[in-house]
Steps between C-alpha positions, in 0.01 A plus 500: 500500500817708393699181580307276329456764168881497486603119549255454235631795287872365512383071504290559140792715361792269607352212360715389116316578229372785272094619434646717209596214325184334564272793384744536187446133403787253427587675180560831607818646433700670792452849421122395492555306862655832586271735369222277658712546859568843463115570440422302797747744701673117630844689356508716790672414833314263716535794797278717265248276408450387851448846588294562234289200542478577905339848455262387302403190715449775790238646245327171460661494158632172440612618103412296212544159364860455336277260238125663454538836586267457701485686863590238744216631746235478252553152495517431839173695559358235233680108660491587882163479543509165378770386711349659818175290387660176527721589772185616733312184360769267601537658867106450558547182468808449693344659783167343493651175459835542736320666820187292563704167436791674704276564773345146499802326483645687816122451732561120408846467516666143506195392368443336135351838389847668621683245294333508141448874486863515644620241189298721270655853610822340481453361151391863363837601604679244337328534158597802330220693376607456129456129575165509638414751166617264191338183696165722567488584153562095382236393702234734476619655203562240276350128659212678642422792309336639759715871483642664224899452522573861376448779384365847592114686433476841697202486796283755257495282207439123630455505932458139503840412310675743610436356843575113353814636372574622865448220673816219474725825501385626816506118653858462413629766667221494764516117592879579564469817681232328739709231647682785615274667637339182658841447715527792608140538621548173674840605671350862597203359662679171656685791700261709563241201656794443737461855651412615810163648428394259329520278741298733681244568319434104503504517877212729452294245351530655137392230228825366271348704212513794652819497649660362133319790341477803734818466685740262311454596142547923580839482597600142257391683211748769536818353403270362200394797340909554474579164334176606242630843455877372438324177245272792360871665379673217412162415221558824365858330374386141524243534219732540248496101449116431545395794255754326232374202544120599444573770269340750782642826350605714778811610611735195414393579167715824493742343712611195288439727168741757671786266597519310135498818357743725718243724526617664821214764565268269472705230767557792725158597547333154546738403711507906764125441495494123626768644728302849620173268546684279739640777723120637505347195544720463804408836664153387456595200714687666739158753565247230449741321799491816709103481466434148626781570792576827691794422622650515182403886452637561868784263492 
């Protein structure tokens, strides 16, 4: 987290430009740009404000906008619930798409089954999410009219378009997610059928579905949970594109709003709280891994 706070201190502060000027307008003298930096404390060595900025980050102070005024943490309290929602939407899907089909395409593998749901994991991962968003929202948004394109309505005042307006967001990022997690389900439990005791437990007599579910799918579904946990990461970043293009108003919101203005406090924190929730959502894995195999914890 320290490394990551400081990259991200010195990459927003190296890059050319000036937010005084912005917040001072175009007409603004350059006493009044310099009056603007000085209040702004941006006149002071970058070694200071760094330090500055870092002791308050350790007291969950991420400072205030550059442009509002605003505290920066107020208004991540306020978009990352929103983000989380889609991001948690889209990885139900990708999981209760990309396992069961994973799993099906491995019991029958070589077989025509194998192939299309193969072809159709593989073509999730070759259409970029954004892709599979703007021709979502064409089809059913515009020919069909059967979803609203975009837009936002909080769950409290309208459940049932709030929950329309959720859908082709979470299915772009979830239809890509799930091919994914379809391979890798297929791969993990392609090995693990080839095991000893599983071969063994068919020697017993066990019926196919028991041995697929009971024995095979335990130990498959381990290296799974870590390519969900590492996906469930990467959509904190990744839905930067699909909230734009849907008008979802989470944390992209701050993020582009931040970079066009220079608004560095604001970039800083969206970007050490994508980057904190990956590291935790990792540690979950890693536990969650421990859980479903003890040799982990005693490895």
């Amino acid at each position: 987290m320290l490394g990551v706070a400081s990259l991200v201190f010195l990459v927003i502060h190296l890059i050319p430009g000036d937010v005084a000027s912005i917040i001072a307008g175009e007409r603004a003298t350059p006493d009044q740009v310099a009056n603007v930096r000085r209040a702004l404390g941006l006149d002071r060595p970058l070694a200071i404000q760094y330090l500055d900025w870092l002791s308050k980050v350790v007291r969950a102070d991420l400072g205030n906008s550059l442009v509002s005024g605003r505290p920066v943490m107020d208004d991540l309290v306020l978009q990352l619930p929103r983000t989380v929602e889609l991001m948690v939407s889209a990885l139900w899907i990708a999981v209760l798409i990309g396992i069961p089909t994973g799993i099906l395409a491995a019991i029958r593998r070589g077989r025509a089954t194998d192939l299309v749901v193969s072809s159709l994991g593989l073509l999730g991962l070759s259409v970029p999410g954004f892709v599979v968003g703007t021709l979502m929202a064409l089809v059913l948004g515009v020919y069909l009219r059967w979803l609203p394109i975009s837009g936002y309505v909080p769950f409290d005042e309208d459940p049932a378009h709030h929950l329309k307006l959720l859908v082709m967001p979470s299915l772009a990022l979830g239809l890509s997610m799930a091919g994914v997690v379809m391979r890798m389900t297929r791969s993990a439990m392609l090995e693990v059928l080839g095991e000893d005791y599983v071969r063994t437990a068919r020697a017993k007599g066990l019926a196919e579905r028991i041995v697929w579910y009971r024995h095979a799918l335990r130990n498959a579904v381990i290296p799974v949970v870590s390519v969900v946990g590492v996906q469930a990461g990467t959509l904190l970043g990744g839905t930067v594109i699909i909230e734009f293009i849907f008008n979802w108003p989470g944390l992209s919101s701050l993020l582009i709003r931040g970079i066009f203005q220079r608004d560095a406090p604001l970039v800083q924190g969206v970007i050490l709280l994508i980057s904190g929730a990956f590291i935790l959502i990792n540690l979950v894995v890693d536990v969650v891994n421990g859980r479903l195999d003890p040799r982990i914890r005693y490895g």
